[in-house]
N, C-alpha and C positions, 0 to 999 in steps of 0.2 A: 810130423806132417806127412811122412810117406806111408801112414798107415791109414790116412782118411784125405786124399786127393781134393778134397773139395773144400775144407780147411786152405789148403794150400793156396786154390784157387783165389779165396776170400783175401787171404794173406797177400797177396800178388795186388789182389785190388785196392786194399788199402794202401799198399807201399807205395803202388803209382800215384793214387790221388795226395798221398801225403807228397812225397816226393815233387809230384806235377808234373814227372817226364819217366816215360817209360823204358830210355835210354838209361836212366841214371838206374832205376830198380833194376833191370836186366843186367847192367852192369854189378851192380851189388849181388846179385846172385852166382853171376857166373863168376866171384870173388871168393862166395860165400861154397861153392860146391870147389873151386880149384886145390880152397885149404881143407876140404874134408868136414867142412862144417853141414853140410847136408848132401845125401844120398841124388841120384837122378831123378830119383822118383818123387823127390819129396819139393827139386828142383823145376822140374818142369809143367804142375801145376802154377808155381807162382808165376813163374811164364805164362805162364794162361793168361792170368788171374790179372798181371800187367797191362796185357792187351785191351784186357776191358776198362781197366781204370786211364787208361791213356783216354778214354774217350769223355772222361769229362772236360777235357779242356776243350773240346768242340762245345759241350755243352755250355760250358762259360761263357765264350765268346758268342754263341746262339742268342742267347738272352738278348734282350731289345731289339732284334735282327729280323729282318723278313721273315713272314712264314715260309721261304724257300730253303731259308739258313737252317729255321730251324729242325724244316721237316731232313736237311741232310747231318747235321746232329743227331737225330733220332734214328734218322739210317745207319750211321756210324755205330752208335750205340746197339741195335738191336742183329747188325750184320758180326758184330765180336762177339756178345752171347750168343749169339747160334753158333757161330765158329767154337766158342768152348763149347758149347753144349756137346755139337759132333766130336768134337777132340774128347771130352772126358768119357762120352760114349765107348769110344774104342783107346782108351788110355791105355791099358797093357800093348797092343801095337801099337801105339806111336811111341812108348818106351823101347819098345823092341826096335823097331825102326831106330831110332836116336843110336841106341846100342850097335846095332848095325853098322851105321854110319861112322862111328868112333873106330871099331874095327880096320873099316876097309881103307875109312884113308888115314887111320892115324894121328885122330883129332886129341888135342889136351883138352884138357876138360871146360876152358873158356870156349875153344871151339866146339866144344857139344854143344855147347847153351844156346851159342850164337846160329848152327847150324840149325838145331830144335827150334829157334824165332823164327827161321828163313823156313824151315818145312812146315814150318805151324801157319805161317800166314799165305804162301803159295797155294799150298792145299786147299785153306779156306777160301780163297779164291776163287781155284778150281770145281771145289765142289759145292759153291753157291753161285757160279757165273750162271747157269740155266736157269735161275730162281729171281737173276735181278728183275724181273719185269714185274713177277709175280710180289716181290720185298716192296718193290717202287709204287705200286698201284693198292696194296692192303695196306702202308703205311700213310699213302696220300690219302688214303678213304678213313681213316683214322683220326689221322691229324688235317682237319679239314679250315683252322683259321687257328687263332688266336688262343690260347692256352694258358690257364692259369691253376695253380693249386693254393688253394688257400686252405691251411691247418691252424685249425684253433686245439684248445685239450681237449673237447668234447670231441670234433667230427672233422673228417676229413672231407671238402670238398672238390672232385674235378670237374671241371665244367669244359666242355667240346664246344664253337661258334662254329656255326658253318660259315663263315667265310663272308658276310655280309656287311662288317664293321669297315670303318677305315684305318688305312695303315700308314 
């Protein structure tokens, strides 16, 4: 996995959804790198890759919820893929960063991992807080009512309501 980061990524997504807690994956990982069973690099993709799969449990609970719930599901969801997105963007510096950090204070390697969640989700933070208004206003103009997908074998359909139904 450390030789295709985005593998890794995927991996992290399914362990979360499998799992249903991104607490228990991240723990598995930082288990899974303490005994040498995988490199940093190979670690902190799935780190990622958690982050995003945490986010179906909003979606779950969205389901039959206000269109407010669900439009903040949806926020959820598309605020952690952008956050990987920039994270895998600059992946050699945030590995380097991480490494960094092990250094100066002397982390074990469950403290890397834990330390790599707290600077991965800070940062996204940080460098999506200018954008919330912008995320908040293209995702209400998107999702504008009531949402459905219906998949048959032939076609996929999604249908968009503007908001005109009863709720």
């Amino acid at each position: 996995m450390s030789d295709n980061p985005l593998l890794g990524v995927v991996v992290g997504i399914i362990l979360a959804v499998a799992l249903q807690s991104s607490t228990a994956a991240i723990g598995l990982v930082q288990q899974l790198y303490e005994q040498g069973a995988m490199e940093l690099q190979a670690a902190l993709p799935v780190l990622i890759g958690d982050n995003i799969g945490t986010t179906l449990t909003a979606v779950l609970v969205a389901i039959g919820a206000t269109v407010a719930a669900r439009r903040a599901a949806l926020t959820h969801v598309v605020f952690n893929v952008i956050g990987a997105i920039l994270v895998m963007i600059a992946f050699p510096l945030f590995v380097t960063f991480i490494e960094y950090l092990a250094v100066q204070f002397n982390l074990n390697p469950s403290m890397q991992i834990a330390s790599a969640h707290g600077v991965y989700n800070v940062a996204n933070v940080i460098i999506q807080f200018p954008f919330i208004a912008v995320l908040a206003i293209s995702l209400q103009n998107l999702y504008l009512g009531t949402s459905w997908i219906w998949i048959t074998s032939q076609s996929i359909w999604i249908q968009f309501l503007s908001g005109t139904h009863q709720q």
